[in-house]
N, C-alpha and C positions, 0 to 999 in steps of 0.2 A: 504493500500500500504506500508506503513513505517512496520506495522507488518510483512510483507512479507517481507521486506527486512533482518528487521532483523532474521529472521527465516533463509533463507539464508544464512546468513553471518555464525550464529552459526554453521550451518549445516556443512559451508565451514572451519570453525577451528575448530571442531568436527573431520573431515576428515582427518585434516594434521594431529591430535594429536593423530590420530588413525593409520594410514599409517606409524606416526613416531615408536608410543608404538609399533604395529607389529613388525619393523625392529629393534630396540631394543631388543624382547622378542630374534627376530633369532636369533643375533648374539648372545643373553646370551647363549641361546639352546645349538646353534654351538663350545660353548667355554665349557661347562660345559661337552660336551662328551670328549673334551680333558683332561678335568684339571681331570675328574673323575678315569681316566686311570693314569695320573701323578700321584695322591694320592695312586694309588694303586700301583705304584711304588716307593713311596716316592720320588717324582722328585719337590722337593718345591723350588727349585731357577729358574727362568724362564725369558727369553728374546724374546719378541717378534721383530721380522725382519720385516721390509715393506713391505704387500700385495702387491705381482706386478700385472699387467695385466697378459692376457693371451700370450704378445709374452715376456712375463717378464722384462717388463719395469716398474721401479718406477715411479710414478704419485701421483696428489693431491689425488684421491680418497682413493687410497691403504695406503697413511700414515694416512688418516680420519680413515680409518676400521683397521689399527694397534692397532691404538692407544683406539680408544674404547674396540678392543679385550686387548689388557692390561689393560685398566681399570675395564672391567669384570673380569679379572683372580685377579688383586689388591684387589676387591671386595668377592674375595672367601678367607674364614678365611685358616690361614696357608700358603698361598704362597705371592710370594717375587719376585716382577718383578723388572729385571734388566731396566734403564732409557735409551732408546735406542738413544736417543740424544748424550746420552754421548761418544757413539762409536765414534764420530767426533773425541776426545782427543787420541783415538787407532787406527793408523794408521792402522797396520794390520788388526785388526778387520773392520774396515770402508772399506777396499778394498773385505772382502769378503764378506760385505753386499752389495757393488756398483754391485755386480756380479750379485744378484737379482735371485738367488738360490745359495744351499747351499748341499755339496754333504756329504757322511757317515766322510771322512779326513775331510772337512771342518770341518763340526759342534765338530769334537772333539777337532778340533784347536780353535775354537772359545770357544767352552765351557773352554776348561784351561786357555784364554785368559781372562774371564772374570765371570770364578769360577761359571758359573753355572749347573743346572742339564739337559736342556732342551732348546731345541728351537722350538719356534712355526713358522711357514712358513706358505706361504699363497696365492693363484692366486684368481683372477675370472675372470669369461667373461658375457662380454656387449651381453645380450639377447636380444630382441624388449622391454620388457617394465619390465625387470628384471636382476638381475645379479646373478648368479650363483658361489656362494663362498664354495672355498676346502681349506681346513688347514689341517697342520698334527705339529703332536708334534714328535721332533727328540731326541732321548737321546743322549745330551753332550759325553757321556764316550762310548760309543756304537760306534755310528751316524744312530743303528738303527730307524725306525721307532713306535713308540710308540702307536699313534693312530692318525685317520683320521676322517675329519667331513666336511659335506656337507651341505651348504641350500641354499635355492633362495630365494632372497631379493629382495621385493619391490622396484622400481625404483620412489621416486619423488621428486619436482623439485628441492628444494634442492639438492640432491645426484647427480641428472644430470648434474647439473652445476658443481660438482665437476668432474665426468666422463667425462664430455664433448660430453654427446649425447645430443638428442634433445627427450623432451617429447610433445605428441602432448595439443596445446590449444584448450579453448573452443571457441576462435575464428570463428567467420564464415568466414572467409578467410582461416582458415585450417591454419593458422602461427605458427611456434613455440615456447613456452613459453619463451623458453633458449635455447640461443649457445653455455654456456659451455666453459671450461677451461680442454684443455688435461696436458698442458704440468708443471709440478711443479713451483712453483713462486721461486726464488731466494731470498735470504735477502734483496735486496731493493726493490722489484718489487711490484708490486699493480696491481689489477685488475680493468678495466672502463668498463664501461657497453656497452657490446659488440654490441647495438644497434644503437650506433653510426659510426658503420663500416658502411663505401657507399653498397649498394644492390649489387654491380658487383663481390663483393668482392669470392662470390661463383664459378662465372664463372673463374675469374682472379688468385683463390687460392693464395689470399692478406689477409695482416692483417694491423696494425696499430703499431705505438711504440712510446710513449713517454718517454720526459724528465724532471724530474723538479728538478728544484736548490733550496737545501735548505741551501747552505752554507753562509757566506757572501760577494763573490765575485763576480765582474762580469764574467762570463764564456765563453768561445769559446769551444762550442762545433762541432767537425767535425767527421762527419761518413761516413764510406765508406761500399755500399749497394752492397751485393752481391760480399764480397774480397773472398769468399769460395764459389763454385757455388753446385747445388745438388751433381753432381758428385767427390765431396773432392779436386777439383781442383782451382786454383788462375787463375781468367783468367786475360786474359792483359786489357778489358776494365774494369772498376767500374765505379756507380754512385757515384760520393762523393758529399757533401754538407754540410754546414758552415753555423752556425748560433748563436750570441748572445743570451745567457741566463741570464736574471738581478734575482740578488734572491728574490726567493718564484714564480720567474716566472716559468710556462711550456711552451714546444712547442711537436705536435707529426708529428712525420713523418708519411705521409697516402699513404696507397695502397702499401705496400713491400712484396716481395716475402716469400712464407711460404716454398719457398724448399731451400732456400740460409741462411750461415750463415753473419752475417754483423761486425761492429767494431765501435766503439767510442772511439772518446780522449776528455775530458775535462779539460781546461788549462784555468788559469788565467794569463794575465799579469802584472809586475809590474815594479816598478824602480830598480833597482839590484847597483851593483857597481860601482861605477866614473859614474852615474845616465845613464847608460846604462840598457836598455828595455830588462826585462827578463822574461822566459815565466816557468811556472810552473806545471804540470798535477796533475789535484787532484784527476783523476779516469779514465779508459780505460779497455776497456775487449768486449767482444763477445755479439751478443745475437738477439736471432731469434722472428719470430714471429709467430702468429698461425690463421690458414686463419678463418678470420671472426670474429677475438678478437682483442683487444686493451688493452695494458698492460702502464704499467708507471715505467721508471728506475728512483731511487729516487738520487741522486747524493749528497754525504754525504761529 
């Protein structure tokens, strides 16, 4: 029996290591019919852009396959990938990457904007149990198209959870391994294991959101649910709600709409001048949720 199991077990990290090396070899594939084309143009300065979805939305997954697609091209002797983080510091460049395509006037504004010879772009779309990845390499000085590449990539559970589908388990209940993260995490955000969402949560198209204080003060945290409704509009009712944060404490707020944007303020109070009671905000901004997930705002 113990030998069974462990036969098993191997079998099953056999699998992942094998599922992983495939999708690895693709994406090498997929990058190596670009870079092969760029050589034979001599195009060795190169920036790759965020893989969007197919309705060209940036997501966790598309910076996950960016960014390996650069570190394959880093990987290939002679070329010189531009650090695409760094766009944040270039205002104009960072607006025509938020754009999430990139047209022939673009890429030539961009390529002078950041001296190089090439941009790599990129979509895919969520199959049943694959994804289907297009890149094209754009010449900087052109904005023609240089060459283009295709492959379909294994879907698993890893990557799903980045994608935010669901791959099926070996469950006899038929359950799903993973529910996934659509929506990109922000610099404080953290991910909670989405199995802690109530069951209704499918029906009700609810998520979850917390809070945790790692500052060292006590916090009054007040959020107002649903100040933006689906439709872009402020209605006249909101939920609001108030509640003490001590630090390193959390709290999350459960069951919130995934088609509403919401709000927090976090303030501390203290004694101010002529020992009169003054209130402070150490953090305030937006932020949604995603039905069937539970995320965590870190308050810094």
């Amino acid at each position: 029996m113990i030998k069974t199991k462990i036969i098993i077990f191997l079998l099953f990290i056999g699998f992942k290591s094998f599922a992983q090396n495939t999708m690895d070899a693709m994406l090498s594939d997929a990058t190596k019919v670009l870079t092969s084309k760029l050589e034979e143009n001599n195009k060795k300065r190169v920036v790759v852009l965020y893989v969007t979805d197919i309705n060209k939305n940036q997501t966790v997954a598309g910076k996950y396959l960016a960014d390996e697609i650069s570190s394959a091209i880093v990987n290939q002797k002679g070329f010189q990938v531009f650090d695409r983080d760094n766009l944040g510091a270039i205002v104009a460049a960072k607006r025509l990457m938020a754009e999430g395509y990139i047209d022939a006037a673009g890429a030539k504004q961009l390529g002078q904007m950041l001296s190089v010879d090439a941009i790599v772009v990129g979509n895919y779309t969520v199959l049943s149990n694959t994804i289907r990845l297009s890149l094209k390499a754009i010449d900087a000085t052109s904005g023609l198209v240089l060459s283009v590449s295709s492959k379909t990539l294994p879907v698993d559970n890893d990557l799903a959870s980045l994608l935010g589908v669901n791959v099926p388990s070996n469950s006899q209940n038929g359950s799903m391994a993973n529910r996934g993260f659509n929506a990109p995490l922000n610099s404080n955000e953290n991910r909670n294991d989405p199995n802690t969402v109530g069951s209704a949560c499918e029906k009700n198209n609810t998520g979850d959101y917390c809070f945790f204080n790692s500052t060292k003060y006590d916090l009054t945290v007040e959020i107002e649910l649903g100040y933006i409704d689906e439709n872009g509009m402020h209605p006249y009712d909101t939920n609001k709600t108030k509640f003490l944060l001590k630090p390193g404490q959390s709290k999350c707020v459960e069951g919130v709409s995934a088609k509403n944007r919401n709000h927090f303020v976090a303030q501390y109070t203290y004694m101010g001048d002529f020992e009169l009671t003054q209130t402070k905000t150490i953090d305030e901004g937006e932020f949604r949720v995603e039905k069937c997930k539970s995320k965590t705002y870190n308050i810094k």
